[in-house]
N, C-alpha and C positions, 0 to 999 in steps of 0.2 A: 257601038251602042252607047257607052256613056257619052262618047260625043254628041250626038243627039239628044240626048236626055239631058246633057249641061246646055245645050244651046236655047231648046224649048222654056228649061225655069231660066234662063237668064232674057231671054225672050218678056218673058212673063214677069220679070220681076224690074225689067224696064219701064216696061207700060206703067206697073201698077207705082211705080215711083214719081215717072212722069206726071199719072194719073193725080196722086197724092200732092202733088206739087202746083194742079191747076196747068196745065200742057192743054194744047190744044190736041188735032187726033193726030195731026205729022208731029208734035211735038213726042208723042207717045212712040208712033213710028221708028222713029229717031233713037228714041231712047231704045226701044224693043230691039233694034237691031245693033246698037253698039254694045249692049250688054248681052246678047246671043251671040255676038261675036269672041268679046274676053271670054264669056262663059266655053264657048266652044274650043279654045286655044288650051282654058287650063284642063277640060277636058282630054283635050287630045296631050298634053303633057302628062297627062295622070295615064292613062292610058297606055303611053310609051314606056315606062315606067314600070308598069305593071307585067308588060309585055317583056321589059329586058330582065326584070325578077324571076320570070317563070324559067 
């Protein structure tokens, strides 16, 4: 679940960076997806993590 939920705001905080920066819509794309992707990794690190603690 957090993985999902870091990939969506990092999703989302692509775009809006792209967005803010004058990007076209693949430029946003682009962006949307490279930061849902780090977003999803440190997710899934955080996550591992939490899992070897319990």
């Amino acid at each position: 679940m957090i993985v999902i939920t870091a990939a969506i705001f990092g999703a989302l905080l692509g775009v809006l960076r792209a967005r803010h920066h004058g990007g076209s819509g693949l430029d946003m794309a682009q962006w949307g997806a490279g930061f849902a992707i780090l977003f999803a990794v440190i997710g899934l690190i955080v996550t591992i993590v939490i899992a070897r603690m319990i």
